[in-house]
MILUM-798621 format. One record per residue (C-alpha): x, y, z. Coordinates in Angstrom, 2 decimals, always signed. Example, Ala and Ser with C-alpha at 12.3 -4.5 7.8 and 13.67 -1.06 7.14 Angstrom:
<bakols>
> east;north;up
> +12.30;-4.50;+7.80
> +13.67;-1.06;+7.14
</bakols>
This chain:
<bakols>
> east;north;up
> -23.38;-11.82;-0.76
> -23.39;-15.17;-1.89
> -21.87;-14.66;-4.84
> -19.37;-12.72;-3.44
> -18.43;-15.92;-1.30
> -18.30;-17.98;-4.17
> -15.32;-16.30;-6.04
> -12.41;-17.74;-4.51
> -13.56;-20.97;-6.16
> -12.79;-19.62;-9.79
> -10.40;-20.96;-12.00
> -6.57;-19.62;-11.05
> -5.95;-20.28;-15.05
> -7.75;-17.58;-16.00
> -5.97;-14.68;-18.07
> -5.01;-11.55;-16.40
> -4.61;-8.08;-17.18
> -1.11;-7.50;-18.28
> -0.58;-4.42;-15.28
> -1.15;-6.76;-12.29
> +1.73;-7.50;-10.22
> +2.66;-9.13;-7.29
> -0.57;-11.06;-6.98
> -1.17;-14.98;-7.85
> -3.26;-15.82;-10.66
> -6.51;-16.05;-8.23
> -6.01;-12.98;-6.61
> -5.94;-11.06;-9.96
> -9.02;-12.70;-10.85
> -10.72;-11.60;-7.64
> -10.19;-8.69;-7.78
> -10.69;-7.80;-11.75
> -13.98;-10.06;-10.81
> -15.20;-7.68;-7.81
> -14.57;-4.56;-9.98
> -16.86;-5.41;-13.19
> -19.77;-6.92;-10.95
> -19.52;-3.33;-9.03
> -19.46;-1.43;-12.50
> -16.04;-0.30;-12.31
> -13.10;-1.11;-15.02
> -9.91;-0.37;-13.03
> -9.18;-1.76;-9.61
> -6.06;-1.02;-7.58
> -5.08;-2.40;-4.78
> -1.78;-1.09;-2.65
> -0.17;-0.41;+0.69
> -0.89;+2.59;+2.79
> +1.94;+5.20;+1.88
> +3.98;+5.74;+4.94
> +6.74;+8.34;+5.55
> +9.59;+5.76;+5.09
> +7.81;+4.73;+1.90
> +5.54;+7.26;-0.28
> +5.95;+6.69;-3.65
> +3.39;+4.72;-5.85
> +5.83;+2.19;-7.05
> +6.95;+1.39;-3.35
> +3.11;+0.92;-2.67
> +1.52;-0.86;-5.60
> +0.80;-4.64;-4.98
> -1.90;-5.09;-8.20
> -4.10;-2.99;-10.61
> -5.21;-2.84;-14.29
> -4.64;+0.45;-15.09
> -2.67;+1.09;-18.85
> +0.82;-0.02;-18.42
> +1.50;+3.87;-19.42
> -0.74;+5.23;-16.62
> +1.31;+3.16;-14.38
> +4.73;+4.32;-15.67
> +3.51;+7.84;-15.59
> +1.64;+8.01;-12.42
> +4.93;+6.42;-10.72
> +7.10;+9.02;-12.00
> +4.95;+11.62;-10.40
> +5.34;+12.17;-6.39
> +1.82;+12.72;-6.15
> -0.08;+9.55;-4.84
> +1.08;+9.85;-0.58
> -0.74;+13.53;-1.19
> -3.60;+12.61;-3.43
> -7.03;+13.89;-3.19
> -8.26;+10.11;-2.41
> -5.18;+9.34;-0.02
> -5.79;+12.70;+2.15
> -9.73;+11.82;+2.21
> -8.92;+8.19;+3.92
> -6.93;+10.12;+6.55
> -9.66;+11.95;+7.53
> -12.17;+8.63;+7.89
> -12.56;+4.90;+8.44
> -15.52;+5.48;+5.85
> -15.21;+4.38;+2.28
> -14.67;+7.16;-0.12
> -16.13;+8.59;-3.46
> -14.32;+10.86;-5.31
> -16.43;+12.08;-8.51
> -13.35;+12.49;-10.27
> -10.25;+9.89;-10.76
> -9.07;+11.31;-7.05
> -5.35;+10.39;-7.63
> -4.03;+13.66;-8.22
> -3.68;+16.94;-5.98
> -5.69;+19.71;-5.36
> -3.16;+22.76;-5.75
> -3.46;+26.25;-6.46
> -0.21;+26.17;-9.00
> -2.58;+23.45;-10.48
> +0.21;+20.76;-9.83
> -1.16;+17.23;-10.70
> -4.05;+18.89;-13.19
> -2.93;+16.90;-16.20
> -2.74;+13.71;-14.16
> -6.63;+14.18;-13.53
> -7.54;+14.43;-17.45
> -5.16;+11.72;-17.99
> -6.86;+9.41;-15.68
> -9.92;+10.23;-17.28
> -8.62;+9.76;-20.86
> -8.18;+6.44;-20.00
> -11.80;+5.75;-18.20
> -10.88;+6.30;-14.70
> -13.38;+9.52;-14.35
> -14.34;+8.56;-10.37
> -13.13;+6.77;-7.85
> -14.98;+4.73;-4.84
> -11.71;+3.79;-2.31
> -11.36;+2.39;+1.41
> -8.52;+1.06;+4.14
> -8.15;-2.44;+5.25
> -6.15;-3.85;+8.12
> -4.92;-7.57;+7.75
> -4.44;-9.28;+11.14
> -1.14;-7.78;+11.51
> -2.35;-4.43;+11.07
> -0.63;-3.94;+7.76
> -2.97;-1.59;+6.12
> -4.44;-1.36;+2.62
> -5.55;+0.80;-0.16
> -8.61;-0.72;-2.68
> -9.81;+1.84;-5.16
> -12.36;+0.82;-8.14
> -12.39;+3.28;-10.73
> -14.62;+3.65;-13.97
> -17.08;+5.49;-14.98
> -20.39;+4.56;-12.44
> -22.39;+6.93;-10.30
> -22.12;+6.58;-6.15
> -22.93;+3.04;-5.01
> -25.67;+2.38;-2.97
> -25.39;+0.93;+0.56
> -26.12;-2.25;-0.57
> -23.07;-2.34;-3.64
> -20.92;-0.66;-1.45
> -21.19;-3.17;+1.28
> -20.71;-6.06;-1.01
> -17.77;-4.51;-2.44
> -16.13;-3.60;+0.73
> -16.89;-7.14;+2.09
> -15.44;-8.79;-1.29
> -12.38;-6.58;-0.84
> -11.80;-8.13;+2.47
> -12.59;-12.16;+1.82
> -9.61;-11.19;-0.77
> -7.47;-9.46;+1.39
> -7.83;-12.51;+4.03
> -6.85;-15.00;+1.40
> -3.97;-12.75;-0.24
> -2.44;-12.99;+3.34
> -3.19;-15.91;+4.14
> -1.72;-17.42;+0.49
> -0.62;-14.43;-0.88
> +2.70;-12.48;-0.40
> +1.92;-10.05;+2.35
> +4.31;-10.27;+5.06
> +7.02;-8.06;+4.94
> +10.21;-8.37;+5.94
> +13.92;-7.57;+5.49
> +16.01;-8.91;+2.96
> +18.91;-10.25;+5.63
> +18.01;-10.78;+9.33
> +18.89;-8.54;+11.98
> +20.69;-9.75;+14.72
> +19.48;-9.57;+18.68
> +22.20;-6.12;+19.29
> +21.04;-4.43;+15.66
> +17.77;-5.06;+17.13
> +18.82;-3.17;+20.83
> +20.66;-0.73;+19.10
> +17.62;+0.26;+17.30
> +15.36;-0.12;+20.00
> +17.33;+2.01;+22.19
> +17.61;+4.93;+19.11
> +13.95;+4.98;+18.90
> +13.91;+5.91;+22.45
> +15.91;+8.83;+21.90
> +19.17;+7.53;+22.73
> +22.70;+8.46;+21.16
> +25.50;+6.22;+20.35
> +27.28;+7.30;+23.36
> +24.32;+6.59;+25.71
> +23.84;+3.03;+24.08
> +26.75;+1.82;+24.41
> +27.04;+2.59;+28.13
> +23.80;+1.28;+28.31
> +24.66;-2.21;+26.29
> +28.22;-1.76;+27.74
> +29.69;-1.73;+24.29
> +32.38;+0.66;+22.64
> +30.89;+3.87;+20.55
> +32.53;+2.35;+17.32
> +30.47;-0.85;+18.04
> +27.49;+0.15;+18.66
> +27.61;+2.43;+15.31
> +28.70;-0.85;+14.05
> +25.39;-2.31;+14.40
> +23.38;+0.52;+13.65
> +25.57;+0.96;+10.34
> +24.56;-2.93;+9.55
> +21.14;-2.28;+10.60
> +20.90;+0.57;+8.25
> +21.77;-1.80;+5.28
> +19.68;-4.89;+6.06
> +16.59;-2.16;+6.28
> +17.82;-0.54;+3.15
> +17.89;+2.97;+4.97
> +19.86;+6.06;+4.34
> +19.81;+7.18;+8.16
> +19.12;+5.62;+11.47
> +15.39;+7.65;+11.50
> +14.06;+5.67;+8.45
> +15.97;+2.14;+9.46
> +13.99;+2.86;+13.35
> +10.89;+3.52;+10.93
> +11.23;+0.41;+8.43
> +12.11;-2.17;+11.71
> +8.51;-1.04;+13.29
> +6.88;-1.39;+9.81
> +8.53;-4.92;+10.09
> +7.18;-5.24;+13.57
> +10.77;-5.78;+14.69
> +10.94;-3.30;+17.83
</bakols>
């Protein structure tokens, strides 16, 4: 564990892997660092998919996978209903999928050529677990190579490295999320009062405001949260923690 503790002392002018993205120079390190000591060549690290916000590109924060896996693999709506991603739903547990365990299990066999591409490129299994930050934000890691199960012991260390990084990335890093333009105090009402069920009509007697106002706000709302509908802006302002 020691050692584990010592990595956010490494150089930040080390050279990265060309894939990582929006991760300082440290943060890449760590975690291309915690992958090799655990056996593993690939590391990814990534948002929780949420129903406002499934795709892999809208999730990704780092990995070293082959800039064409990436490309690929983001084309593809497959990652909110992956193997790995429906396994972490079902426990707080990490998970080991003896296989890359980013594509789908389907009948039609939808995904299949995702799972030999994976392993073309080394990612034959997968060991994966959540993370909260202090906000509750929560996290994908995933390690993929070509290793057997980890023990208890290498599994602990991982998981533990995984989180002195996640702790610094927040800390330093660029994990708070947040719209683009601030809301103002009645976008924020109007909102508030839509996730409680509430029409237009009903809010603006409640805010005692005109209908065309009040659709006013929710209209702006809509645009600062970069939604198509008032259900996904509602969605994106308590992903924001704004309601």
């Amino acid at each position: 564990m020691r050692e584990s503790a010592n990595i956010v002392r490494r150089s930040a002018q080390d050279t990265l892997p060309l894939a990582v993205s929006a991760l300082s120079a440290p943060h890449g390190r760590l975690l291309d660092e915690a992958a090799k000591k655990a056996g593993f060549g690939y590391f990814l690290m990534a948002h929780f998919p949420r129903g406002d916000s499934a795709g892999f590109a809208d999730n990704q924060i780092a990995c070293n996978w082959p800039q064409a896996l990436v490309d690929d693999y983001s084309n593809a709506d497959l990652f909110h209903r992956s193997q790995m991603i429906q396994a972490m739903k079902r426990t707080n547990m990490p998970v080991f999928c003896d296989c890359a365990g980013f594509d789908v299990e389907a009948a039609n066999g939808e995904g299949k050529h995702f799972d030999t591409q994976f392993a073309g490129h080394g990612l034959r299994r997968t060991f994966a677990f959540s993370l909260h930050d202090v906000a509750l934000r929560h996290y994908i890691f995933a390690f993929s190579g070509n290793r057997p199960a980890l023990s208890r012991q290498e599994s602990m260390e991982l998981v533990y490295s995984s989180m002195q990084i996640l702790e610094s990335f927040v800390r330093y890093g660029k994990a708070v999320e947040q719209p683009v333009e601030r809301l103002s105090n009645r976008e924020v009402e109007c909102l508030r009062w839509s996730a409680a069920g509430k029409s237009s009509e009903e809010i603006a007697i409640i805010l005692a405001l005109s209908t065309h106002t009040v659709a006013s706000y929710l209209k702006s709302a809509m645009r600062k949260l970069n939604s198509v509908n008032r259900m996904q802006a509602v969605a994106r302002a308590y992903r924001y923690r704004l309601l």
